[in-house]
N, C-alpha and C positions, 0 to 999 in steps of 0.2 A: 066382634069376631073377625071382621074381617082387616083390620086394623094389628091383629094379634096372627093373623096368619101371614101378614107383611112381614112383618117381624122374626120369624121364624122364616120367612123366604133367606129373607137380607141373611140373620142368621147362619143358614145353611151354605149358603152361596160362601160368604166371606171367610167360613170355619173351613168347607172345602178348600179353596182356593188358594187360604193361608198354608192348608197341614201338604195340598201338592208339593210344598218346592223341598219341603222333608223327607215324603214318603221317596223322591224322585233321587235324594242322596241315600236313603236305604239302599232303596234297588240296584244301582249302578255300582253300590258298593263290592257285587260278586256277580252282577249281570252284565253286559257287555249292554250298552244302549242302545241301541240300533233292534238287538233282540229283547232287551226288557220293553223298547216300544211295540213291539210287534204281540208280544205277548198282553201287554197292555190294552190293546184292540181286540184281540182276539178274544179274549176272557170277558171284555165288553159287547161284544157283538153277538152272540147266542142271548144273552137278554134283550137288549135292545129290538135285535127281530121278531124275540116272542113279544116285547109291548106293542110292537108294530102290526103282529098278525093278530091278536086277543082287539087289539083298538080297530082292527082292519083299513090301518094305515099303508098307506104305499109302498115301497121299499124302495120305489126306483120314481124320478123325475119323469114330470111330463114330456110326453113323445118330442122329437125332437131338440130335447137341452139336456140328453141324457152323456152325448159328449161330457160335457159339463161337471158332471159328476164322477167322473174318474180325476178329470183337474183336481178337484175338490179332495178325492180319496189322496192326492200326491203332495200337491199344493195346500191344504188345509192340515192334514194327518199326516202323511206317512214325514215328509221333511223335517216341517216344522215341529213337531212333537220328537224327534230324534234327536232335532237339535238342541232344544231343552233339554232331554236328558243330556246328551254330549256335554252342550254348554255348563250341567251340571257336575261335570267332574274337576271343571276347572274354577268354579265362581260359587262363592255361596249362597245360602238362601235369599241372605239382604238384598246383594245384587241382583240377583235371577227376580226376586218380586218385584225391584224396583224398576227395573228395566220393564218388566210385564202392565205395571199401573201407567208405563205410557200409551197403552193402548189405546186412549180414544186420541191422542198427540197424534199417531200413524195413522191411523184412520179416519183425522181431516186433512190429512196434511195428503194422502193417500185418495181424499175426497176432491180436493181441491186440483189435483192433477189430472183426477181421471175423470170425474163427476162434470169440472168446473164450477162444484161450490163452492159459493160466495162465504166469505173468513170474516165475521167481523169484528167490529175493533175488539172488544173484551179477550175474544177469541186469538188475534193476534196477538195482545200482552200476555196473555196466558201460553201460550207457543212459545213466545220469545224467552219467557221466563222458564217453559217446563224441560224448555231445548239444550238451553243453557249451561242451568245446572244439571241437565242430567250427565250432561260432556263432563263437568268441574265432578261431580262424584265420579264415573267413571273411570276418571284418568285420576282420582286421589285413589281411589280403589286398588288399583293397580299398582301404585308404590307404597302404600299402606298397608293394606290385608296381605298378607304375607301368601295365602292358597290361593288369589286371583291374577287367572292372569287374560291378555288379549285375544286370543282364541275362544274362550268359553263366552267373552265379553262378542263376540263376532258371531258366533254362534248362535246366540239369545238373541241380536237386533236383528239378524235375519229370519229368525224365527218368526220375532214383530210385526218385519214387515210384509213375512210370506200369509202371513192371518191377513193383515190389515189389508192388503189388495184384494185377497178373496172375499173378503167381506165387501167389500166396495164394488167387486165385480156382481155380485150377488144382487145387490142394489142395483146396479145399471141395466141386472138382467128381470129385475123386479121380480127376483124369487119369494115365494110366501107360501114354501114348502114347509112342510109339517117339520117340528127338532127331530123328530123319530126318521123319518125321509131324510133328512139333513143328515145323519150319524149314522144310523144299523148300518145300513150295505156299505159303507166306505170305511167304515169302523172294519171290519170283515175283509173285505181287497185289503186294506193297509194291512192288518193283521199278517195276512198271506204273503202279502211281496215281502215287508220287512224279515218275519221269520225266515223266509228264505234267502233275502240276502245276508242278512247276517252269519246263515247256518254255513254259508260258503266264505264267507268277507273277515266275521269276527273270531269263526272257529271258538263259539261257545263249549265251555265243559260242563257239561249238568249237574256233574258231581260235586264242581265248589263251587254252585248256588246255595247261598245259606237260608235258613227256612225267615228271618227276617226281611230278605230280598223280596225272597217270594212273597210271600205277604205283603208286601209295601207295594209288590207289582200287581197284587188283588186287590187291593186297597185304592192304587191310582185304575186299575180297570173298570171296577163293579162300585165303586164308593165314587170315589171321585169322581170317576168319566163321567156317569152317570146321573148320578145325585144331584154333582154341580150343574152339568147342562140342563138339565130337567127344574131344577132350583130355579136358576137365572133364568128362564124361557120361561116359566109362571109369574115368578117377578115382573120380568117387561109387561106382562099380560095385567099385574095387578096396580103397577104405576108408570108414570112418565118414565122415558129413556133415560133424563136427568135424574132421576134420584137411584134409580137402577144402576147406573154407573158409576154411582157412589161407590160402590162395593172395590170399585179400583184402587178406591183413598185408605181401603180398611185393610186387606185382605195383607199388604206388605208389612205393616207393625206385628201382623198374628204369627207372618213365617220367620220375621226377623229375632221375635220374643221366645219363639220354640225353637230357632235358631242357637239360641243362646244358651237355653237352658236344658238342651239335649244333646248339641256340640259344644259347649261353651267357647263359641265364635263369641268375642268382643269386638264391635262395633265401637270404631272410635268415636267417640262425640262430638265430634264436626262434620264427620259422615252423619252422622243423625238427626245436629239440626238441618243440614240441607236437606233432606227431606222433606221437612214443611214449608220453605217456598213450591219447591218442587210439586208437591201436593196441592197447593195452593192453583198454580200453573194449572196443573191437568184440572183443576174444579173450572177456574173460568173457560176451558174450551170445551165445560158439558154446561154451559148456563144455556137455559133452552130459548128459545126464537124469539117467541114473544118478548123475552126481555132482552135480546138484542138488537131487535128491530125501531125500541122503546132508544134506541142510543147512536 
């Protein structure tokens, strides 16, 4: 049983994760992004507060590092989930996953500047390799995929690395706040600022929102936000960080395949195999301690 509710973790996680970088061309398709982010949080956060008050979980950080948590609402939500959308109007799926499975690349490399942890060697080949190539796809992307261009491409790695330092900050501040603590309330501020500045900034028209947008922005609020955080936070609970981070190596073939066969983006096959060094790359910088320390 409990081997088969792994499984359906991983599962969940990866199926979310993958149908995000879809549902996120839906939306933008007749939403402006800034305000499909806003609404995105918004529609997530009236849940969220209710599992947090039913579980009579906190809403707000321990006295004193409650500063913190507006960083968090700005720095974690409101920028960087905008700018994936943004980055969304100009990069496709392939790209936007592939850039996202470097996540645990930014957040050693994001550990090692701020943390001062220790890189090791496996860790460094795997860097050097995941670094690389992801610059060589990047920059083929860009004269090859005919809809990418550098901006969306700018957009998504600072999205990267606006997560990756919050995360790391998190760590340095040894938070081990509840995921419901972590998301309802700042889901909710981000909600609030975004809708408002877009409402002045993007001059949303309600009227040519199409009902597929919408849906795609309930879909990334209430399915997505949600499901997948809640997914991956029992995941880490039910195995190692390492195999929980797997879900990085999977989650870009599932956007790339629905990519294809609901836009029919073709993905040149050079872009494709680089991929799997690529993959390869981010796998050696989640090999876990014990067997680095073994080297």
């Amino acid at each position: 049983m409990q081997n088969i509710i792994i499984i359906i973790l991983f599962f969940l996680v990866s199926i979310t994760w993958g149908t995000t970088w879809i549902a996120m061309k839906f939306a933008i398709d007749t939403i402006p992004p800034f305000f499909a982010t806003g609404m995105r949080f918004l529609l997530a956060a009236p849940l969220l507060i209710s599992m947090a008050y039913y579980s009579k979980t906190p809403l707000l950080f321990p006295p004193g590092e409650r500063y913190f948590q507006f960083f968090i609402c700005i720095f974690y939500f409101s920028i960087p989930f905008s700018l994936m959308l943004y980055g969304g109007l100009y990069v496709n799926a392939y790209v936007s996953s592939v850039i996202f499975s470097n996540m645990p690349v930014f957040i050693l490399i994001t550990s090692f500047f701020i943390l001062r942890k220790k890189i090791f060697f496996l860790q460094k080949i795997g860097l050097t390799i995941a670094v690389i190539i992801l610059i060589f796809i990047l920059f083929n992307a860009v004269y090859i995929i005919h809809d990418c261009q550098f901006k969306g491409i700018i957009a998504l790695m600072l999205a990267v690395i606006s997560h990756a330092i919050m995360y790391v900050e998190c760590k340095k501040k040894s938070y081990n706040v509840s995921v419901l603590t972590f998301n309802a309330l700042p889901s909710l501020v981000s909600g609030i600022i975004l809708l408002t500045l877009a409402w002045y900034f993007e001059h949303p028209v309600l009227n040519n929102f199409s009902k597929m947008s919408i849906l795609a922005v309930i879909y990334l609020g209430d399915f997505s936000g949600i499901c997948g955080i809640l997914s991956y936070f029992y995941l880490q609970k039910k195995v190692n960080s390492f195999h929980a981070s797997v879900v990085f190596l999977v989650f870009p073939f599932i956007a790339t395949s629905l990519d294809y066969y609901i836009f029919k983006y073709t993905i040149p096959i050079n872009q494709l195999l680089l991929t799997i060094p690529l993959m390869f790359g981010i796998l050696l910088t989640l090999i876990p301690n014990k067997i680095k320390n073994n080297i």
